[in-house]
N, CA and C atoms as an extended XYZ file, in Angstrom:
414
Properties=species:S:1:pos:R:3:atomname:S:1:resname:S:1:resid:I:1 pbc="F F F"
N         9.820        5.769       -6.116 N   UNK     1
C         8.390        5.610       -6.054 CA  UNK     1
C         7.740        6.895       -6.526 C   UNK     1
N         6.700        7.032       -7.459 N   UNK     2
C         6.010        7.959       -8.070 CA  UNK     2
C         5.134        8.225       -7.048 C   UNK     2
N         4.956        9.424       -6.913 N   UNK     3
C         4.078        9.966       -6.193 CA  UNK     3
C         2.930       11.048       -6.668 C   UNK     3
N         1.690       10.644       -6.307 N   UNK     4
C         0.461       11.462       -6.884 CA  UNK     4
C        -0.123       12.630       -6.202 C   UNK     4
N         0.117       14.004       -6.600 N   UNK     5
C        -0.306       15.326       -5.267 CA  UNK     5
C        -1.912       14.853       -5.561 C   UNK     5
N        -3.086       15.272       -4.568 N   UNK     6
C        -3.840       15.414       -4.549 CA  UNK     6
C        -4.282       16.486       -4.021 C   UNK     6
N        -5.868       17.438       -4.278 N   UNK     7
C        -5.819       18.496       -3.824 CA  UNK     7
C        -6.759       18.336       -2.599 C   UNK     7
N        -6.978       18.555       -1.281 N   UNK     8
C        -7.794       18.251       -0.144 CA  UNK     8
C        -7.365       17.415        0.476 C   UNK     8
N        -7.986       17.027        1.879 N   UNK     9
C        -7.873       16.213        2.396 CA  UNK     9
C        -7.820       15.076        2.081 C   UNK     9
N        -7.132       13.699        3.078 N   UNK    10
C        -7.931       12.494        2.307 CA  UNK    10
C        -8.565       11.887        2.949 C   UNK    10
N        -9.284       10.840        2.040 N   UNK    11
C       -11.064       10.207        2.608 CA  UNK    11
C       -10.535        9.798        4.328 C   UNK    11
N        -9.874        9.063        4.336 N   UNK    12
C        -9.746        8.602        5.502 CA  UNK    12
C        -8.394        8.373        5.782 C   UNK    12
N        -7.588        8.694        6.428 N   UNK    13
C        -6.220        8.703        6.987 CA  UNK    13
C        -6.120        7.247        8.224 C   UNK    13
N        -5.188        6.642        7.846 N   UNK    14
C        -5.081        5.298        9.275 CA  UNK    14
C        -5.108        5.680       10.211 C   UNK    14
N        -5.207        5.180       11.239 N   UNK    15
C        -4.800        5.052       13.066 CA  UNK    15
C        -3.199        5.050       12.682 C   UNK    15
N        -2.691        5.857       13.334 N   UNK    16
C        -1.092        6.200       13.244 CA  UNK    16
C        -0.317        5.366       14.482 C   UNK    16
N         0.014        4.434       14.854 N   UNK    17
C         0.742        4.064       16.159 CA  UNK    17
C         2.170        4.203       16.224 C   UNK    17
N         3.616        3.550       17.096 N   UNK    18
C         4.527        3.882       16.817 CA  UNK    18
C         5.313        3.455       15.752 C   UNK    18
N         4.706        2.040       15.749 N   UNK    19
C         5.166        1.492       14.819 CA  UNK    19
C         5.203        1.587       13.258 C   UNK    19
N         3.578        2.072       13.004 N   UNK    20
C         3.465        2.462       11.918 CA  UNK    20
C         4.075        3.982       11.667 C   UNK    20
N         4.110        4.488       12.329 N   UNK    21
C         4.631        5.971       11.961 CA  UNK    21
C         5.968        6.028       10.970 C   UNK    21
N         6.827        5.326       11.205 N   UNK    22
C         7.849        4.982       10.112 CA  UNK    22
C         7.469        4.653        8.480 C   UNK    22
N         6.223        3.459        8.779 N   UNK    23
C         5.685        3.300        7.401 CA  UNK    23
C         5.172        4.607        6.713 C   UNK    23
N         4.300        5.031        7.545 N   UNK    24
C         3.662        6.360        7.045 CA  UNK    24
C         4.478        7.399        6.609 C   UNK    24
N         5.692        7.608        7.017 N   UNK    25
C         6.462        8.758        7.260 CA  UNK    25
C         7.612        8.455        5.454 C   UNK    25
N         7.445        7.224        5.569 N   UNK    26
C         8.506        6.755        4.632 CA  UNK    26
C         7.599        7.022        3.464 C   UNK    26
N         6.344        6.724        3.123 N   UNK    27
C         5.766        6.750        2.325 CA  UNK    27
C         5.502        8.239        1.829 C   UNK    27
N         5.156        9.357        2.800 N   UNK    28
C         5.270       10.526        2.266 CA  UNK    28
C         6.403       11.163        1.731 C   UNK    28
N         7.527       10.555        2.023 N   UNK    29
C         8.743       10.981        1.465 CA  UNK    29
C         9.195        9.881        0.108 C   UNK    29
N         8.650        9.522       -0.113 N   UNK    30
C         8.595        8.241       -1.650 CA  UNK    30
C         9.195        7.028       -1.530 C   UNK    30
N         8.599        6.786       -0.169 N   UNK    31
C         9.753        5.058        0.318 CA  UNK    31
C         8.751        4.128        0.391 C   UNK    31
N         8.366        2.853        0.301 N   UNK    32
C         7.594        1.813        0.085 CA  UNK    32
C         8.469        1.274        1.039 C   UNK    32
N         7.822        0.463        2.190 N   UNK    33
C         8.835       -0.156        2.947 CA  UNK    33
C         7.911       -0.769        4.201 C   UNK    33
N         8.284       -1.967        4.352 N   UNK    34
C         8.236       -2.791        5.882 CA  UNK    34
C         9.048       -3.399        6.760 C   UNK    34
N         8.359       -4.343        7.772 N   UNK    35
C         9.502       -4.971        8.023 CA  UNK    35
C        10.032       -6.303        7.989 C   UNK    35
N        10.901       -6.641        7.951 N   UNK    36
C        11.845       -7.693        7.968 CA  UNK    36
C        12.886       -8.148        8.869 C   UNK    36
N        12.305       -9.761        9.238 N   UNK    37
C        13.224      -10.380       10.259 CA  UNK    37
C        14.211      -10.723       10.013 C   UNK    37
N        15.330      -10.119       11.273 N   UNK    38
C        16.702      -10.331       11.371 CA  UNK    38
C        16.911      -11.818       11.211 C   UNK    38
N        16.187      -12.789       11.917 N   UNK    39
C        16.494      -13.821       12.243 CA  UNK    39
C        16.260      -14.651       11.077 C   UNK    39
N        15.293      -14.725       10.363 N   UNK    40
C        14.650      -15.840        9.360 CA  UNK    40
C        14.509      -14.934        8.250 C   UNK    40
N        14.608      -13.211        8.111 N   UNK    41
C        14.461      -12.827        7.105 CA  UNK    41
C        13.094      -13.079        6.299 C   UNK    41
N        12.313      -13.357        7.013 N   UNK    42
C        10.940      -13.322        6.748 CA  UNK    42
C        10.413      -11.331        6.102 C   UNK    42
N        10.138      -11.264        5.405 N   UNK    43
C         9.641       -9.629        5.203 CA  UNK    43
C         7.853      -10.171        5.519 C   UNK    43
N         7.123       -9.160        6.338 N   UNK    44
C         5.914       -8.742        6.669 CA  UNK    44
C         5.483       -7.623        6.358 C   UNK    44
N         4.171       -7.572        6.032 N   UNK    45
C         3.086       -6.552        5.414 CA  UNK    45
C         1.863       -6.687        5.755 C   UNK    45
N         1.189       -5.502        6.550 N   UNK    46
C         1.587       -4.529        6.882 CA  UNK    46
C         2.776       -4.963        8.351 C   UNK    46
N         3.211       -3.521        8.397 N   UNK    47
C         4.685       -3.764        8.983 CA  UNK    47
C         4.106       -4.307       10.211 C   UNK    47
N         4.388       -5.071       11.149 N   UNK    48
C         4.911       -5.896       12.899 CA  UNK    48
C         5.974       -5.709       13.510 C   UNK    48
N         5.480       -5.440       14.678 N   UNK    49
C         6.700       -5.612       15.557 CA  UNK    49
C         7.479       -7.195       15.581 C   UNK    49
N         6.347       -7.925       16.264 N   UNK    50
C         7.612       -9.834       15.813 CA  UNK    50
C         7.371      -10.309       14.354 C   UNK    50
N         7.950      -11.499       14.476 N   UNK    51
C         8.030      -12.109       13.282 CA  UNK    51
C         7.029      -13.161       13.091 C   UNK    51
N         6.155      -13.334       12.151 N   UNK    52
C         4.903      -14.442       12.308 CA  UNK    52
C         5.586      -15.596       12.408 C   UNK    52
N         6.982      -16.075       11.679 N   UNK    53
C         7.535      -17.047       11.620 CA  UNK    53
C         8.225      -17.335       12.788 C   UNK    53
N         9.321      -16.630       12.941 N   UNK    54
C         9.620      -17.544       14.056 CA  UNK    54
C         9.362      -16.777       15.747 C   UNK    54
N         8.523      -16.258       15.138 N   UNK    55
C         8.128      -15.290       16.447 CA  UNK    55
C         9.110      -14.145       17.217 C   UNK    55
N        10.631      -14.236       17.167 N   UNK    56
C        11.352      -13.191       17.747 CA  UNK    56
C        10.883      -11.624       17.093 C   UNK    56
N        11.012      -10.822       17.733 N   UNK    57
C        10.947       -9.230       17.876 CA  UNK    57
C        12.323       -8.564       17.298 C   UNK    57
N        13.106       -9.207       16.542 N   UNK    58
C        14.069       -8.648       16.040 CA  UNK    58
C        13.887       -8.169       15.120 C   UNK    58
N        13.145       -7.067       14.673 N   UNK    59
C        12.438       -6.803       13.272 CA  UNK    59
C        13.442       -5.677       12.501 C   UNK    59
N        13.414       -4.969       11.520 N   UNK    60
C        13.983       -4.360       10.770 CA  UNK    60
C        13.308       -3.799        9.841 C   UNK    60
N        13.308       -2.446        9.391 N   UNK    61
C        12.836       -1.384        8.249 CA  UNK    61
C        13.664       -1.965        7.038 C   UNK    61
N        12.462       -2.530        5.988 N   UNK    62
C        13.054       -3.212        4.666 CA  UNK    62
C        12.387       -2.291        3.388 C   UNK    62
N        12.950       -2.052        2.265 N   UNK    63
C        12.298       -1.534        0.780 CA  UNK    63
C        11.025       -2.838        0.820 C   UNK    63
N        10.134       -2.307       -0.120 N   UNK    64
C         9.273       -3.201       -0.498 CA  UNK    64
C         9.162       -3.050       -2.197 C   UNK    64
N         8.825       -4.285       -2.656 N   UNK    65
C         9.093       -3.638       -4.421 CA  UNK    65
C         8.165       -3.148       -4.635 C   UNK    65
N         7.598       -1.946       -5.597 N   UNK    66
C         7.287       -0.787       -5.903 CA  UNK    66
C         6.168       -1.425       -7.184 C   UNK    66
N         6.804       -2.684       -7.851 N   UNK    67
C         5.913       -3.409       -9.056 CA  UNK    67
C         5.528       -4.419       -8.597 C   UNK    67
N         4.390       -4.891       -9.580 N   UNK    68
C         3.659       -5.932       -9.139 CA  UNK    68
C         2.401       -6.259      -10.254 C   UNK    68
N         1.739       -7.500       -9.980 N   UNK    69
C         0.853       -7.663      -11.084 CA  UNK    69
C        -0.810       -7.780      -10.383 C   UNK    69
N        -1.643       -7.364      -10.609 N   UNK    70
C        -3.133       -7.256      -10.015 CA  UNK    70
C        -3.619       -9.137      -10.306 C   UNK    70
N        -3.956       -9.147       -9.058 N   UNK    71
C        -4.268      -10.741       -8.797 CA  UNK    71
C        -5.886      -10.875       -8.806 C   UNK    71
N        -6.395       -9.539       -8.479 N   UNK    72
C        -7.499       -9.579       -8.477 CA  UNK    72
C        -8.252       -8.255       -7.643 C   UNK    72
N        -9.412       -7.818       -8.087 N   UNK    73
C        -9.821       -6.842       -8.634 CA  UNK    73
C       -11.301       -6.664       -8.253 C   UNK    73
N       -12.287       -4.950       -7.643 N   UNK    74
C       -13.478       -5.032       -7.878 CA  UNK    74
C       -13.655       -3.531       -7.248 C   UNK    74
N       -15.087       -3.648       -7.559 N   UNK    75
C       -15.547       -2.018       -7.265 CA  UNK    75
C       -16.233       -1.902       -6.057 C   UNK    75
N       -16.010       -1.119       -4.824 N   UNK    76
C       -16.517       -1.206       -3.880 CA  UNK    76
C       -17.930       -0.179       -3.997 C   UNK    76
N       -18.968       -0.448       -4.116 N   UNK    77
C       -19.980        0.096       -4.088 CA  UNK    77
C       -20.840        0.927       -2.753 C   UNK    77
N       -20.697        0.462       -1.625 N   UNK    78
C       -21.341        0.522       -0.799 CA  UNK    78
C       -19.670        0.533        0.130 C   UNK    78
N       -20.083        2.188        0.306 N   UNK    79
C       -18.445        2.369        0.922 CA  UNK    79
C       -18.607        3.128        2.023 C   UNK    79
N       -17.723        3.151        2.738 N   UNK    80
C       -17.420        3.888        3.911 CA  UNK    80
C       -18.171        5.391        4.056 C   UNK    80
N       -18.611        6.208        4.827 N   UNK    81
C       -19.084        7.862        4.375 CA  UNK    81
C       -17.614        8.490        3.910 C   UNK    81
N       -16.368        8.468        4.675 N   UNK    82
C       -15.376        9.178        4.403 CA  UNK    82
C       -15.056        8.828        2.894 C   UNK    82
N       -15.655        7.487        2.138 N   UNK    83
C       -15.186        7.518        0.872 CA  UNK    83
C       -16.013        7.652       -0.797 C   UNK    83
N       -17.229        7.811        0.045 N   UNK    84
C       -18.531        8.552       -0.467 CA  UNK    84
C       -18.575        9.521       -1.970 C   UNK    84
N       -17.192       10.342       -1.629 N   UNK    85
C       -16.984       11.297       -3.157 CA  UNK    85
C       -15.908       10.240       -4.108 C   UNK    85
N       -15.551        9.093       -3.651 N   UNK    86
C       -14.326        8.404       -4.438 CA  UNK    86
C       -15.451        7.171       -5.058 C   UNK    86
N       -16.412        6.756       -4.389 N   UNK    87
C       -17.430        5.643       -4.759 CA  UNK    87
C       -17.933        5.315       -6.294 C   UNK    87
N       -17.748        4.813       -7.184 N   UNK    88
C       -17.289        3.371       -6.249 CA  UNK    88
C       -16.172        3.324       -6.077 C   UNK    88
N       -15.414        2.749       -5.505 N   UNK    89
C       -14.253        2.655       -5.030 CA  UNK    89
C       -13.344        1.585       -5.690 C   UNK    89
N       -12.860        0.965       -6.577 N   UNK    90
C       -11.855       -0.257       -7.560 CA  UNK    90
C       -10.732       -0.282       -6.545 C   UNK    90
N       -10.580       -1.374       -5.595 N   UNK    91
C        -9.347       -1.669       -5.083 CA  UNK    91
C        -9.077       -2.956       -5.560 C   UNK    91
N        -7.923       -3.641       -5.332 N   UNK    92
C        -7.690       -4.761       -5.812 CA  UNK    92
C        -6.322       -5.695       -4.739 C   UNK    92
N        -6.020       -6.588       -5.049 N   UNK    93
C        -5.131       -7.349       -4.525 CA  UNK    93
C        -3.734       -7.931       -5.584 C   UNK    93
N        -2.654       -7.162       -5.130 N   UNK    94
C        -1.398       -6.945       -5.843 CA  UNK    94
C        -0.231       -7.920       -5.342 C   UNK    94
N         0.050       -8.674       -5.655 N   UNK    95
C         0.905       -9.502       -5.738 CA  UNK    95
C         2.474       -8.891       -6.239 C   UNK    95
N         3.703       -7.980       -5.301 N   UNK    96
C         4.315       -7.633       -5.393 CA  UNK    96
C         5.561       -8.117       -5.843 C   UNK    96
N         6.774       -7.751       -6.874 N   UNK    97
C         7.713       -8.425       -7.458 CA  UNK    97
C         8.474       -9.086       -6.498 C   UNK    97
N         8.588       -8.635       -5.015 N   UNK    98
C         9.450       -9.163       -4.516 CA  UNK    98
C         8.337      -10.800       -3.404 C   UNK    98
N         7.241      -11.317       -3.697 N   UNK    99
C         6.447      -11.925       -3.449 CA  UNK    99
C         5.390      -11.820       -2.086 C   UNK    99
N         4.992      -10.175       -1.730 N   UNK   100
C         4.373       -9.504       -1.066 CA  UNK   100
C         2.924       -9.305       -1.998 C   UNK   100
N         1.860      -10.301       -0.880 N   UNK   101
C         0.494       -9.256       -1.866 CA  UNK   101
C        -0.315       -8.615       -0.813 C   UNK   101
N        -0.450       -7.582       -1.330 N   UNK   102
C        -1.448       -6.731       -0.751 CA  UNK   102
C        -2.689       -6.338       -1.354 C   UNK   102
N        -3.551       -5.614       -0.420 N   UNK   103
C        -4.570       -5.473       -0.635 CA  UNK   103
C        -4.571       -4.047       -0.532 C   UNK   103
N        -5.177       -3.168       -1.897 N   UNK   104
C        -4.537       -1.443       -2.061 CA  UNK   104
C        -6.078       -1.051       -3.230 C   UNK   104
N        -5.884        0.048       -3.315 N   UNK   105
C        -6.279        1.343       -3.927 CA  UNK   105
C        -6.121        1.302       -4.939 C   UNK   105
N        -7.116        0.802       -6.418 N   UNK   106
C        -6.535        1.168       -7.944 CA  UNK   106
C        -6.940        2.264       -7.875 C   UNK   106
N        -5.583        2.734       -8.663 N   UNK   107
C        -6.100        4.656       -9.292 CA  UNK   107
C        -5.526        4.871      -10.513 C   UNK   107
N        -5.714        6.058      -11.022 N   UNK   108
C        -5.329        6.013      -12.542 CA  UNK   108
C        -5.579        5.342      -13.512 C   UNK   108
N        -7.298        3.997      -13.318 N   UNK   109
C        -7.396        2.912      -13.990 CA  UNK   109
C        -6.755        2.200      -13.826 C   UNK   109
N        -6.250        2.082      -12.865 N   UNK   110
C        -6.063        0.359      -12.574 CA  UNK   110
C        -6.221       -0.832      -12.372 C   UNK   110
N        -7.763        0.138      -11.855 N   UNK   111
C        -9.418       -0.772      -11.515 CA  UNK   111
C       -10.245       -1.314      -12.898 C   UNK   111
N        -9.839       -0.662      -14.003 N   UNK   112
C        -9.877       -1.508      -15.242 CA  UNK   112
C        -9.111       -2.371      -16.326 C   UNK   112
N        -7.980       -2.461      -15.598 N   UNK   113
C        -6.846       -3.744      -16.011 CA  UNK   113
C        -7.317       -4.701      -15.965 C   UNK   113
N        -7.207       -5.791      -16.553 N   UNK   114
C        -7.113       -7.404      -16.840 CA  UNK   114
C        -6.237       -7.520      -15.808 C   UNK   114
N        -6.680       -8.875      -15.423 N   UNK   115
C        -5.915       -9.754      -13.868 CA  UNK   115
C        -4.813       -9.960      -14.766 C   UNK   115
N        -3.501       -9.853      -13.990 N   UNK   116
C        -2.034      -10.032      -13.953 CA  UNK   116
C        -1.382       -8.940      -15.139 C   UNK   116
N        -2.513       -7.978      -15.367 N   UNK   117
C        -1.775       -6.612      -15.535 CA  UNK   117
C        -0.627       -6.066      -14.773 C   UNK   117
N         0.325       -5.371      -15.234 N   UNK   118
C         2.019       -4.206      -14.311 CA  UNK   118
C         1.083       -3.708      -13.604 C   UNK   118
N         1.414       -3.316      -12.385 N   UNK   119
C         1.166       -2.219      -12.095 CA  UNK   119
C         2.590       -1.406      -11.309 C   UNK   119
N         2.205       -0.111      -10.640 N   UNK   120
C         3.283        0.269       -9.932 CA  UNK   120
C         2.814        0.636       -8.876 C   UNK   120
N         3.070        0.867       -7.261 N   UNK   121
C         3.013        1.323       -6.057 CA  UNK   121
C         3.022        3.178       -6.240 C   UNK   121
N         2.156        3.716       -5.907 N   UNK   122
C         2.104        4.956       -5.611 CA  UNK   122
C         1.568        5.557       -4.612 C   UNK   122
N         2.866        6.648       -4.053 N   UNK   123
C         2.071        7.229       -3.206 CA  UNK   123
C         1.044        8.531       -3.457 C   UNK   123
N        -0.068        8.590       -2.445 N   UNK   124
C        -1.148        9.533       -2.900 CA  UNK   124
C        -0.476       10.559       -1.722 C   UNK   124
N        -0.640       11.619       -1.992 N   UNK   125
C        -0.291       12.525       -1.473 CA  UNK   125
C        -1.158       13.776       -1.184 C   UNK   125
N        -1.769       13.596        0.164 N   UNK   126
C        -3.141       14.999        0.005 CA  UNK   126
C        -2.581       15.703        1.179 C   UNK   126
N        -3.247       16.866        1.657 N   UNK   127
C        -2.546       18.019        2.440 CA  UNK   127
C        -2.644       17.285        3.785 C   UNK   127
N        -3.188       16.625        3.992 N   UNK   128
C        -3.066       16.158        5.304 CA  UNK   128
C        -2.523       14.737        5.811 C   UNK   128
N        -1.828       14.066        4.366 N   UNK   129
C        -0.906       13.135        4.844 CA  UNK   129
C        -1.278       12.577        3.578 C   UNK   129
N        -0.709       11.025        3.745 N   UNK   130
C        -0.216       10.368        2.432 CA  UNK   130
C        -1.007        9.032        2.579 C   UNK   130
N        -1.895        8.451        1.422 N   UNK   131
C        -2.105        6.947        1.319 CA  UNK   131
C        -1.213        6.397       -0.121 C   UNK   131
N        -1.476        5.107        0.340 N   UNK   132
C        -0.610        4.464       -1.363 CA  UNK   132
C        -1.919        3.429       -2.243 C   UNK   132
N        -1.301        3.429       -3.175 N   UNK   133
C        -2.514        2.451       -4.369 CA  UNK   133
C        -1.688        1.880       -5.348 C   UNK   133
N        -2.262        1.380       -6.433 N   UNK   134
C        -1.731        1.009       -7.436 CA  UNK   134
C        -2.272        1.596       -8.550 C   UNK   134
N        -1.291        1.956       -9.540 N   UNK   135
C        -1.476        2.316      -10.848 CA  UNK   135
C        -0.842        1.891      -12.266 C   UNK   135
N        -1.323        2.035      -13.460 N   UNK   136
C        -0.763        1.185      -14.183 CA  UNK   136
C         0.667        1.531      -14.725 C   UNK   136
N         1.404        0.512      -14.414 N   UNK   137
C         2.995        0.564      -14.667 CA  UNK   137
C         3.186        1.494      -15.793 C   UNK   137
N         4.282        2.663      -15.852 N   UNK   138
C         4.646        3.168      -17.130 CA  UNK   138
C         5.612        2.976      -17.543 C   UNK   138
């Protein structure tokens, strides 16, 4: 996973719990990853403790694929204060190779791709921790 330094803080950092701390932790070190049930092998995003499917708590730390194609796309205008210097803001909804879509961060122009443009998973990397987005596949 490519990773992007940034210089400063960033706009807004998540609520960290226990669970997520793995996600977070994996991501600053260049890992894309959730989890996935033992039982049904269901993979979930963002990561859970049970399984939506068949409900057991047998969960597991899984890779997540890294590519994916933009499903859809827009500029957030009227944004958060913490995201005020990034405004407008182009996030979009990524439909991942391994059939994970999320909802992420275009950067690097990604926010001006045509729907079902490559993209790739990146992590952002600022001094006080790590977010991820999408950028265009190289």
């Amino acid at each position: 996973m490519r990773v992007i330094e940034r210089k400063g803080k960033a706009p807004k950092l998540p609520a960290e719990s226990q669970l997520t701390r793995w996600f977070w932790q994996g991501l600053d070190d260049g890992l894309f990853q959730t989890t996935r049930c033992r039982n049904c092998d269901r993979v979930s995003f963002p990561p859970r403790p049970d399984c939506p499917q068949c409900l057991t708590s047998g969960m597991q730390w899984a890779p997540l694929a890294t590519r994916g194609k933009v499903y859809t796309s827009t500029l957030i205008r009227a944004v958060p204060t913490p995201f005020i210097p990034s405004a407008p803001l182009p996030v979009g909804i990524i439909d991942l190779d391994d059939g994970v879509r999320l909802l992420c961060w275009l950067v690097e122009g990604a926010g001006r791709m045509p729907l079902d443009s490559q993209v790739e998973i990146v992590a952002i990397r600022y001094e006080d921790g790590c977010l991820f987005g999408a950028a265009p596949d190289r």
